[in-house]
N, C-alpha and C positions, 0 to 999 in steps of 0.2 A: 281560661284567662291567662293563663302561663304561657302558653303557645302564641296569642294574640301579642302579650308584651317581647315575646323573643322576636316577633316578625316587624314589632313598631320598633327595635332598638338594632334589627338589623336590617332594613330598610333605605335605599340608596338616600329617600330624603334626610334620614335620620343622621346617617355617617357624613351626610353631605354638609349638614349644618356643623355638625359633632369637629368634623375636622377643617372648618374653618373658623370655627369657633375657639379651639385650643393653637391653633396656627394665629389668629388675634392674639391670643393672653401673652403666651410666649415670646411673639414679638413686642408687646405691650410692656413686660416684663424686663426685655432684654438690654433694653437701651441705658436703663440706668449705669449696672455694671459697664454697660462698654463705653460709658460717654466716661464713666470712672477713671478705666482704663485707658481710653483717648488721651486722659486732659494728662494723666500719667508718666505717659509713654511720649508726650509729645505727639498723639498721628492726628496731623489736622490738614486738609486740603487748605494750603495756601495761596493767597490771591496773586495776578500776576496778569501780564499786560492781556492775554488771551484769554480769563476768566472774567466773570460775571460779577460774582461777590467780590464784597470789599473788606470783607475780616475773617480770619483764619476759624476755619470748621471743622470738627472731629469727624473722622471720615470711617468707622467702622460699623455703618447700621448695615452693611450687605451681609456681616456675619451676621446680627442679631436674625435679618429675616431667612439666610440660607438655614439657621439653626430652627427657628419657628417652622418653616417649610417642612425640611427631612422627621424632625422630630414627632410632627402627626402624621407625616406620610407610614413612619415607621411602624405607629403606635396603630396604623385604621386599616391599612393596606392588605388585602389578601395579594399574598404574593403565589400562588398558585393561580390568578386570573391573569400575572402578569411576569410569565415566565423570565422573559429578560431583563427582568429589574436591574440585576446585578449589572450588565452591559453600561445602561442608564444611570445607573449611582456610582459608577465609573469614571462616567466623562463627568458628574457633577463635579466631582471630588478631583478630579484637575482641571475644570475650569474656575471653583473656588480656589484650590491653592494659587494657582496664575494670578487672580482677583488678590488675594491676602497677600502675596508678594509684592506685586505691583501697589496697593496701596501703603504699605507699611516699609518699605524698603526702592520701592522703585523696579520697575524690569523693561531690558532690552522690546523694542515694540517688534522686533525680529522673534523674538523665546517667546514671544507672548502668543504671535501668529503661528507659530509652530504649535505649541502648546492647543490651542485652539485646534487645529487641523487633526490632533490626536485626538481628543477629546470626540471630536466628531465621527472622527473614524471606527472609531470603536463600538459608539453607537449605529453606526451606520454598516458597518461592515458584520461586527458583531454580535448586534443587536437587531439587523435587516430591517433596519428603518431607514428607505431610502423613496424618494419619489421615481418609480416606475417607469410615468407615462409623462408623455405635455398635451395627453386626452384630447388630441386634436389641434392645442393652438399651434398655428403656423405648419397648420398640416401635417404636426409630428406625431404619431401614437405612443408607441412603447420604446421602450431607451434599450440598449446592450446594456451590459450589467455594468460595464466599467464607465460608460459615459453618465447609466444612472446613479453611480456610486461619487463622482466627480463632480455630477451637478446638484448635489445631494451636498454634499461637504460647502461648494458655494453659497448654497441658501445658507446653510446654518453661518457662515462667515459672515455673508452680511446681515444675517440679524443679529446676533451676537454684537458686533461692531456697532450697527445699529443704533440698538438700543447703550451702545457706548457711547455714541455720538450725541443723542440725544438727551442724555442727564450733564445739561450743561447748564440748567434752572430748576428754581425748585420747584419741587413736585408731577415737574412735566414727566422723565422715565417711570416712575412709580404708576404716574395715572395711565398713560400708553399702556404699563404693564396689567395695571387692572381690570381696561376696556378690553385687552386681549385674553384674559382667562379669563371673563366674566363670560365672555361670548364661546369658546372652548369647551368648559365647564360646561355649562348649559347644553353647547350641544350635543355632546359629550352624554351628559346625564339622559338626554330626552331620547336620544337613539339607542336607549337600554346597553349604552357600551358593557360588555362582559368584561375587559381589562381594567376597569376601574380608572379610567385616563382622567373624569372626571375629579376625580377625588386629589391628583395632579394638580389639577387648577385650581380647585376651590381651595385647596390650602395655601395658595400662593397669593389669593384673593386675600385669605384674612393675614398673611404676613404683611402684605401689602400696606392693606388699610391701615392698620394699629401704626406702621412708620408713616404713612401717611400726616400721620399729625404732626410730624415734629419735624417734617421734611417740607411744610409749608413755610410760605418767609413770615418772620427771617428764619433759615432752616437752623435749626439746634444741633443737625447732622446729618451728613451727604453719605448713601451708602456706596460710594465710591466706586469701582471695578469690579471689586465681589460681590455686589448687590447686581449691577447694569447687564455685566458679561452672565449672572447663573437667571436673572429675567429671559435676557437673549437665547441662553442656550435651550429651557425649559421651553419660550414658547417656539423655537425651530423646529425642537422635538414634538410639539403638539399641533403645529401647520403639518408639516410630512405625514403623520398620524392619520390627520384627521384629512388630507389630500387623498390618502391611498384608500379611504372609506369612500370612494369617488361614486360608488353605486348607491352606499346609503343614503337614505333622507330621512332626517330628523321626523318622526310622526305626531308629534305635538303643537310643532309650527310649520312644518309643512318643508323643513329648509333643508335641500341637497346637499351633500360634500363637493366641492369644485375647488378648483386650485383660486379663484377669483376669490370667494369669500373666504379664502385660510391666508389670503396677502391683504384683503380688506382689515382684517382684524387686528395687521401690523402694518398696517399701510406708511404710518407716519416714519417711521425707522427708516425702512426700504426706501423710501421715495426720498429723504432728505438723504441720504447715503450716497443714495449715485447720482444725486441730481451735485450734493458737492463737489464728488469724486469728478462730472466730467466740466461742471463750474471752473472748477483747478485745472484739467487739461487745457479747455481753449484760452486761459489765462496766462499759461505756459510754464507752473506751476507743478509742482511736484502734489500729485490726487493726494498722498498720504499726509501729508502735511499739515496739521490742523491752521485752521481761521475760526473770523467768526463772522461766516456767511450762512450758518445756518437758519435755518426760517426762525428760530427761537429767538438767534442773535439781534436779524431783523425785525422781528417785533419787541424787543426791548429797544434796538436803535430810532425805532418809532414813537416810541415815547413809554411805551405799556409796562407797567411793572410785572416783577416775576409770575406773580398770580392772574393776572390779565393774561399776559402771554400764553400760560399754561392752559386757562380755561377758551384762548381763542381755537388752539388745540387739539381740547379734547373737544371740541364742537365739531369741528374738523372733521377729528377721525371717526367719532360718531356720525358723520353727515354721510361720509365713504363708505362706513357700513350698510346705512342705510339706503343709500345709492347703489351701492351690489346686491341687496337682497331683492329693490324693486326690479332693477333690471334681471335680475335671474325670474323671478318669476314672471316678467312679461316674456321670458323666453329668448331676453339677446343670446347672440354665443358671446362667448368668450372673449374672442379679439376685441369683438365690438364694445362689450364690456368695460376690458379695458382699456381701450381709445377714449370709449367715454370720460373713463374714470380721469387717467391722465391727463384729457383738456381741459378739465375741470380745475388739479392742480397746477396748471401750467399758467393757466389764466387767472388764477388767486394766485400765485407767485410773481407772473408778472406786475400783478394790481399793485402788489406789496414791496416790490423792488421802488418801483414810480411813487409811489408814495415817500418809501426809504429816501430814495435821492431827492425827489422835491423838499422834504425836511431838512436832510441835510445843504442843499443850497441855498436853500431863504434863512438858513443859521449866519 
């Protein structure tokens, strides 16, 4: 009877629930102190010609969830499955301070990219988390170390950024980030990962959710840079991961590691990033430059309030996933894959532009 309770209380489902479940409280818990300390301190995201909201918001839930996060990660974590933790709590721990900076004081967007670039290096270099291969697309196989260490640092920039870009409404980065480690996690779990990567995700799942409530509109509180940039940087780290498991398939659902389904599962980040960034070049516009042409922007320009927008969204991104799993397993390759994926977006962005401008002309 002893032996059976030792094996149901250390059991991947058991710690799986276990630490998402105190990753909920803690973040559940946390908001109160910090909304305290917000109204305190003055630190509220103020409105302004290039934002969405119309009234000043306390802007420090990214601590309340980086705290929820680390804090179960620490307490469930075998760290002998996961030798380079330290690497990884590394770059956490200066992509939050950069986050906590930057919301509370303001930072150069020069210190901030630099900052980033360390963060990732570190991981990447010193933690050998880096993607390899391009596993065949565009005819490419295996990388030299330094062009796979370089294109490695790029992905993590632009997710990172990303999911920056895209916490410009409420609840849209939170939920992006919860459809992306829900599906991580999962697979993660189901492919008997020995690193515990799932346990990564699922805690970041339940920090998620618990600020999930109060980050719907009207939001009570934006988790600002430290919330968006340590989403981005966690699921970089958990794309490259779970890339480089490229032989693996998950045995439960049947579903392979490919570089297609680990951009599916942050597809909305990615795609709205460069599709601004080269929006901005033929405009003749400086890419880094914020606007508010993002698709988000556009569907609130459409009429849709913050939570319409958010759940057109996640339909969205959900659609993308489920559009890469059917196509992998009827067997496209990859390029094809992605051509697909992309015409897809192209042609819902077109639809949405035409729409956008016909509203605004008959205004």
């Amino acid at each position: 009877m002893k032996v059976h309770i030792v094996n149901i209380l250390t059991s991947g489902t058991y710690i799986s629930f276990l630490i998402f479940l105190t990753a909920a409280v803690i973040s559940y818990l946390s908001f109160k102190p910090l909304l305290f300390i917000a109204q305190k301190f003055g630190l509220y995201d103020m409105p302004n010609s290039r934002k969405l909201h119309l009234h000043k918001v306390p802007i420090l839930g990214g601590v309340g969830i980086f705290f929820a996060w680390i804090i179960s990660v620490l307490i469930f974590m075998n760290y002998n499955s996961f030798p380079r933790f330290q690497y990884f709590f590394a770059g956490i721990l200066i992509i939050v301070s950069l986050g906590i900076k930057d919301d509370v004081s303001g930072l150069n967007p020069l210190k901030k990219f630099i900052g980033q670039i360390i963060a990732a290096l570190i991981v990447i270099i010193l933690g050998d988390c880096r993607i390899t291969s391009f596993y065949g697309i565009l005819g490419i196989g295996s990388l030299p170390y330094i062009i796979s260490v370089l294109f490695t640092v790029f992905v993590f920039l632009i997710i990172i950024n990303g999911f920056n870009l895209i916490d410009g409404i409420d609840g849209l980065a939170v939920s992006m980030g919860i459809i992306a480690f829900l599906f991580y996690g999962i697979w993660f779990f189901n492919s008997g990962d020995p690193n515990q990567y799932f346990l990564i995700a699922f805690a970041m799942v339940g920090a998620l959710v618990s600020f999930l409530r109060i980050n719907i509109s009207p939001a009570k509180m934006f988790m600002g840079d430290t919330g968006s940039m340590l989403i981005g940087f966690i699921a970089s780290f958990l794309a490259t991961v779970y890339i480089e498991h490229h032989t693996q398939v998950c045995p439960v659902f049947k579903i392979p590691s490919n570089p297609i389904l680990a951009m599916a599962a942050i597809f909305l980040p990615i795609y709205d990033t460069t599709r601004s960034f080269f929006v901005r070049l033929v405009r003749g516009k400086s890419p880094f430059k914020p606007d508010k042409n993002h698709v988000h922007h556009l569907l609130v320009r459409l009429g849709c309030t913050h939570m319409q927008a958010t759940g057109i969204l996640v339909l969205y991104s959900i659609s993308i996933i489920a559009m890469s799993l059917i196509l992998t397993k009827l067997k496209f390759g990859y390029l094809v894959t992605f051509t697909i994926i992309m015409i897809y977006s192209i042609i819902l962005n077109i639809i949405l532009y035409s729409l956008v401008k016909r509203k605004e002309q008959n205004a």
